[in-house]
C-alpha positions as CSV (number, residue, x, y, z in Angstrom):
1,X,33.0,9.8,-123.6
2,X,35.7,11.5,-125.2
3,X,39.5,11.3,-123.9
4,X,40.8,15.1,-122.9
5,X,44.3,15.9,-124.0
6,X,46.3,18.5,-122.7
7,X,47.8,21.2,-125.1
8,X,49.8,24.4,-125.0
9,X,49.1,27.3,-127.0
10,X,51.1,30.9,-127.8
11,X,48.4,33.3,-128.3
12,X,48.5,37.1,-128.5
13,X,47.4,38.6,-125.2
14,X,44.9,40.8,-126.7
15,X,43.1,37.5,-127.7
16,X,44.1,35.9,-124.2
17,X,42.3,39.1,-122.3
18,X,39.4,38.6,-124.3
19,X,38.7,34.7,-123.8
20,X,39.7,35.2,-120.2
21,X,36.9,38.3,-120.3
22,X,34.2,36.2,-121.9
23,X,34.7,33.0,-120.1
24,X,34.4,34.8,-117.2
25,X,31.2,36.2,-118.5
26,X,30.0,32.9,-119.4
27,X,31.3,31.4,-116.2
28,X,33.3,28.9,-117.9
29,X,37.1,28.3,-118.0
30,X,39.0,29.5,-120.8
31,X,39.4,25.5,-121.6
32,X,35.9,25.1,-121.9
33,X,35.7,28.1,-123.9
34,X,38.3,27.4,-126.1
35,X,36.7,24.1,-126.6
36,X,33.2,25.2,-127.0
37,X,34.3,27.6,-130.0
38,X,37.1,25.6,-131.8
39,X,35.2,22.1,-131.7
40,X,32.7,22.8,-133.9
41,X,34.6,24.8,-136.3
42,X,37.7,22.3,-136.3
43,X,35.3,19.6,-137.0
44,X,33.2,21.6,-140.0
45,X,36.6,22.5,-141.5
46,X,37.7,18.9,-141.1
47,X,34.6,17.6,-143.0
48,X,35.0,20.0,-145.4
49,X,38.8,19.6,-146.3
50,X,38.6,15.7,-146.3
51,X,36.3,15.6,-149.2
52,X,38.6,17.8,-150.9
53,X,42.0,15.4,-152.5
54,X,45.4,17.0,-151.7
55,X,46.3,18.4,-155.3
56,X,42.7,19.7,-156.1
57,X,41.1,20.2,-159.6
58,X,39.0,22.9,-160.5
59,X,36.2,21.0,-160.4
60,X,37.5,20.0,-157.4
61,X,37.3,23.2,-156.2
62,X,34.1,24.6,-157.2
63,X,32.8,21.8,-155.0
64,X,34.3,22.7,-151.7
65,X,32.7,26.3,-152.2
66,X,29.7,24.6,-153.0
67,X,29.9,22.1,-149.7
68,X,31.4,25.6,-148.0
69,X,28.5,27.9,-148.9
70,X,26.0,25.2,-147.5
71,X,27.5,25.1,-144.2
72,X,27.1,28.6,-143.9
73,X,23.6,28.8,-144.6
74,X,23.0,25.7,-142.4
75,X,24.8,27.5,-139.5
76,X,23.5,30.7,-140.1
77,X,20.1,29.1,-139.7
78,X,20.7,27.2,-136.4
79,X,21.9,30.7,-135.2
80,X,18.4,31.8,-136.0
81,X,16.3,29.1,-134.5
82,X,18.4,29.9,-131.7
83,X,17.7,33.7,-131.5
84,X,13.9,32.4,-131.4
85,X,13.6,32.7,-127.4
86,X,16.9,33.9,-126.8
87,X,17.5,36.7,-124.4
88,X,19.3,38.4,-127.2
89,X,16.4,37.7,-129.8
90,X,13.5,39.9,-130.0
């Protein structure tokens, strides 16, 4: 089980009205929200940045778009198998 830590954040309301408007949509809190969106995209970015050195190459380079561009195809696909059944699918 992972340890929660508390944290404070200075967001624009505009964005603040909207998470508070969704998770209430969703039923969630906007914790659980927050959490739900910027987990999985922390821990992609994370993934991605540490197989890139801190004073990249070129070569260097090409490789994290390379790396980059197949995340996005593999997420774009798990949003599809997700649409499959989905009550915003077909």
């Amino acid at each position: 089980m992972s340890v929660l830590k508390r944290t404070s954040l200075t967001l624009d309301s505009c964005l603040i009205d909207d998470l508070d408007y969704v998770a209430s949509r969703m039923g969630v809190s906007r914790s659980a929200l927050l959490s739900n969106i910027a987990g999985a995209a922390a821990k992609d970015l994370r993934t991605l940045l540490e197989g890139v050195p801190m004073a990249p190459t070129e070569v260097d380079t090409k490789r994290f778009k390379g790396a980059s561009i197949e995340l996005v195809r593999e997420r774009l696909e798990t949003l599809e198998d997700m649409q499959d059944g989905d009550i915003f699918g077909k």
